[in-house]
C-alpha positions as CSV (number, residue, x, y, z in Angstrom):
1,X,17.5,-11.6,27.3
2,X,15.9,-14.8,25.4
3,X,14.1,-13.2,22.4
4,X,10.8,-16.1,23.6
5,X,10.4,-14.3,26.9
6,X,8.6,-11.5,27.8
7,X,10.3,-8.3,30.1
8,X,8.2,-8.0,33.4
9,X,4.9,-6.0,34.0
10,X,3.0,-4.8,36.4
11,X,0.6,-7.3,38.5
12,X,-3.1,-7.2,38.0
13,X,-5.5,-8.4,41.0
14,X,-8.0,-10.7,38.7
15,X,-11.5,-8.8,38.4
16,X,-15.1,-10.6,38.9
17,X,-17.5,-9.1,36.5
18,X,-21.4,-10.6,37.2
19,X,-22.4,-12.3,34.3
20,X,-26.0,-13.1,33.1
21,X,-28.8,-12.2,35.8
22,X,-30.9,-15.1,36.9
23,X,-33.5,-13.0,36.2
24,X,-33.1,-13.6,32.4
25,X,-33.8,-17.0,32.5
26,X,-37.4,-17.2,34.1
27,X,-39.5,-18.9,32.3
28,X,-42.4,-16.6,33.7
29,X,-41.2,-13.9,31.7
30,X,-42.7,-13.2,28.0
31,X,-39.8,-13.4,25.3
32,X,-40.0,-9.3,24.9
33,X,-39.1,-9.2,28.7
34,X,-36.1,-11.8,28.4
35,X,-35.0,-10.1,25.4
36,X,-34.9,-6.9,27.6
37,X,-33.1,-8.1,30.7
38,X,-30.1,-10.0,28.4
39,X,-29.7,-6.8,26.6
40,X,-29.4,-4.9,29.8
41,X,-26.9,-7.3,30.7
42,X,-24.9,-7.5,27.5
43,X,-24.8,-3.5,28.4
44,X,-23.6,-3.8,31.8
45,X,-21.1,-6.4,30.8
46,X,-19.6,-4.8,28.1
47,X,-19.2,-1.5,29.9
48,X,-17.6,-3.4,33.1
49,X,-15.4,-5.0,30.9
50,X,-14.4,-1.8,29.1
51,X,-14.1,0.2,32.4
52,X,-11.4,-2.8,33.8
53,X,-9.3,-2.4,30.7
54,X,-9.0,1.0,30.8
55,X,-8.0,1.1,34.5
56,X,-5.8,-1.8,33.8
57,X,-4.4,0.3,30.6
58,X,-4.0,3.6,32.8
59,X,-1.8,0.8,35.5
60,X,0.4,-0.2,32.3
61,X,0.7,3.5,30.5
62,X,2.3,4.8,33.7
63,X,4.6,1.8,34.1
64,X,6.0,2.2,30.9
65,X,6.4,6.2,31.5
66,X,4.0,6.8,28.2
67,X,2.4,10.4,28.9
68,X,-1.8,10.3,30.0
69,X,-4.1,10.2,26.6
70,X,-1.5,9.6,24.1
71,X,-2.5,5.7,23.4
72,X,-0.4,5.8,20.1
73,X,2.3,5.7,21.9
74,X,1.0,3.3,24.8
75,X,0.1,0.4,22.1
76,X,3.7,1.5,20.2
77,X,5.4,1.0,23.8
78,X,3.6,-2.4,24.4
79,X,4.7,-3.7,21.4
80,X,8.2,-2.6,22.0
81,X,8.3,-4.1,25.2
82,X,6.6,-7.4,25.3
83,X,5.9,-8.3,21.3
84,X,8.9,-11.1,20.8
85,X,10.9,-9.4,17.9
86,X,8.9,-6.3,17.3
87,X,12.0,-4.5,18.1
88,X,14.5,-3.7,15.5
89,X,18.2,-4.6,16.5
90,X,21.0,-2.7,14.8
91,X,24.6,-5.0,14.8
92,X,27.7,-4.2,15.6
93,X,29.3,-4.4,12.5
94,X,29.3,-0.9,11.2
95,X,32.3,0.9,11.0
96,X,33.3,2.8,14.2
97,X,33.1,6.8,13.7
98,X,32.1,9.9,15.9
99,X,29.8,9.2,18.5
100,X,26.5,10.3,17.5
101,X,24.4,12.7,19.7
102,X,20.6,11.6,20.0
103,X,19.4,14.7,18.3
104,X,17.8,13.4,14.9
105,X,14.1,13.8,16.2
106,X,15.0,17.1,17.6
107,X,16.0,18.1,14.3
108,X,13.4,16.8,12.0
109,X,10.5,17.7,14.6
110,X,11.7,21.4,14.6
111,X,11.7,21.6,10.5
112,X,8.5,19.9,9.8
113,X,7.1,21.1,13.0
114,X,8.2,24.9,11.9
115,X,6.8,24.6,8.3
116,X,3.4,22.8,9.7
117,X,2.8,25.5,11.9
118,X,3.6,28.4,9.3
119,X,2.4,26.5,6.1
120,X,5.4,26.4,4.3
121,X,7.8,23.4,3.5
122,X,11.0,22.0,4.9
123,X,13.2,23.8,2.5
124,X,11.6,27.2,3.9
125,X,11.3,26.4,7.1
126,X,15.2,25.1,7.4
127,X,16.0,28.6,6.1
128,X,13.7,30.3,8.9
129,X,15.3,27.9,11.0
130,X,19.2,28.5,10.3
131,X,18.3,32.3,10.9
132,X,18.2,31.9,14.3
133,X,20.4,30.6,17.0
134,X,20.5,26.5,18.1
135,X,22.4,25.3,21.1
136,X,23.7,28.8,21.5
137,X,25.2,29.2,17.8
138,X,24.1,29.7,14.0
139,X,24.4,27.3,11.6
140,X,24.2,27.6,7.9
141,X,21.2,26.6,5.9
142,X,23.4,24.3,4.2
143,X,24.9,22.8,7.1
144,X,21.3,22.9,8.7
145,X,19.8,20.9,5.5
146,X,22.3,18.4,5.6
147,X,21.5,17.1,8.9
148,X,17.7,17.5,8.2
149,X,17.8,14.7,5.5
150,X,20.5,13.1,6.6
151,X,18.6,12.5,10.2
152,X,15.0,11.6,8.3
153,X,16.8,9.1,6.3
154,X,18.5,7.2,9.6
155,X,15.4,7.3,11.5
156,X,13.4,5.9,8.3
157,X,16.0,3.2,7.9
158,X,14.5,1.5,10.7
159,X,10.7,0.3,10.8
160,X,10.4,1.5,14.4
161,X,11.9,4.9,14.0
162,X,9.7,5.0,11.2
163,X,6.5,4.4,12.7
164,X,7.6,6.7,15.4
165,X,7.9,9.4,13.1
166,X,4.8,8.6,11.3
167,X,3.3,9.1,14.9
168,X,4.5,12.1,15.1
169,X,3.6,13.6,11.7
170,X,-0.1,12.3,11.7
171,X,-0.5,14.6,15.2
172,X,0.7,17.7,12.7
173,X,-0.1,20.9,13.0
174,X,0.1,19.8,17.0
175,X,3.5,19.4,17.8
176,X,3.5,16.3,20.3
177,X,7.7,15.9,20.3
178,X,7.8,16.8,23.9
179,X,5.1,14.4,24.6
180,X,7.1,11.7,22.2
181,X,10.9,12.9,23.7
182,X,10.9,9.7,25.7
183,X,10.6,7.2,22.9
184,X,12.6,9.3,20.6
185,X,15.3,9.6,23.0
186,X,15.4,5.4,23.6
187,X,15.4,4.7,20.2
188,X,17.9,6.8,19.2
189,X,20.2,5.3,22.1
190,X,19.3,2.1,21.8
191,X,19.0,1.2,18.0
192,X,21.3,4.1,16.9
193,X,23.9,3.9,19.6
194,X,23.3,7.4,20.0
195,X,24.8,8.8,23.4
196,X,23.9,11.9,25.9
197,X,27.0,14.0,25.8
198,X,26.4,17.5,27.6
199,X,26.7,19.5,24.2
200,X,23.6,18.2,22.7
201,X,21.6,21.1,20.6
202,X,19.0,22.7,22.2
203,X,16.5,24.1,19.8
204,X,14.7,27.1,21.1
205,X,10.9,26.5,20.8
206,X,8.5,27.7,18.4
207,X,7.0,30.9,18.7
């Protein structure tokens, strides 16, 4: 796709909004009552307007599969979608290795999300963490720490994965990754080359 033109969206039926009354501009009326009616309209207007972009917003949020409320991730989608080189690419020189499983989110959004919600840090919550079983087995607190930094510096590598994240964090102590699994999941696929294999972890929720 040319990097000058915009993926499709959805078609908007144009919306008539009355402007100034007629009302306004009677020159019967005392200055006091003009300035009255135009601010009346400026109200109406303004609201109107503000109603149609909502509805029109609401049109585009479920297009784009963004879940209801969460406009963060609406205008973060937008962008993505229709901003000519908002995106970040990755190329296709790096060295071929392992294929990686899109997991990094799940990872760093089950540490931080663990030691938000207890008030403690990462290094306690990934021992918390490693105490309990992920994706059916244990894993060290070594081997759980490793990944936990390893992931926050991939997704950080990247602008987009990075404001993701910072999403994500400024929502803290709510944890919205379920809300966010969507955009995590694309970018990890699509500027990490990550792929779905049928292994991927499963963290077990917070209690």
């Amino acid at each position: 796709m040319s990097k000058t033109k915009r993926p499709p969206a959805p078609k908007f039926e144009p919306v008539e909004i009355e402007g100034w009354s007629a009302a306004g501009r009677s020159l019967a009326l005392s200055d006091a009552e003009t300035a009255s009616i135009r601010s009346q309209d400026l109200t109406r207007i303004v609201a109107q307007q503000a109603t149609a972009g909502i509805e029109r917003l609401d049109v585009l949020r479920e297009y784009l599969g963004v879940p209801k409320g969460n406009f963060p991730a609406l205008a973060l989608a937008i962008a993505e979608r229709y901003v000519p080189g908002f995106s970040v690419n990755v190329g296709s020189g790096t060295k071929p290795g392992r294929r990686k499983k899109p997991e990094r989110f799940n990872i760093v959004t089950m540490i931080e999300g663990l030691a938000a919600a207890e008030q403690i840090n990462e290094a306690e919550a990934i021992r918390t963490a490693a105490s309990r079983k992920i994706g059916g087995r244990m894993l060290s607190p070594e081997s759980l720490s490793t990944k936990y930094y390893a992931a926050v510096a991939e997704i950080e590598a990247h602008p987009a994965g990075a404001a993701l994240l910072r999403l994500w964090r400024s929502n803290l102590p709510l944890d919205l990754s379920a809300e966010m699994a969507e955009l995590f999941l694309q970018f990890e696929t699509e500027t990490l080359g990550a792929v779905v294999p049928n292994n991927v972890h499963v963290f077990q929720p917070r209690k």
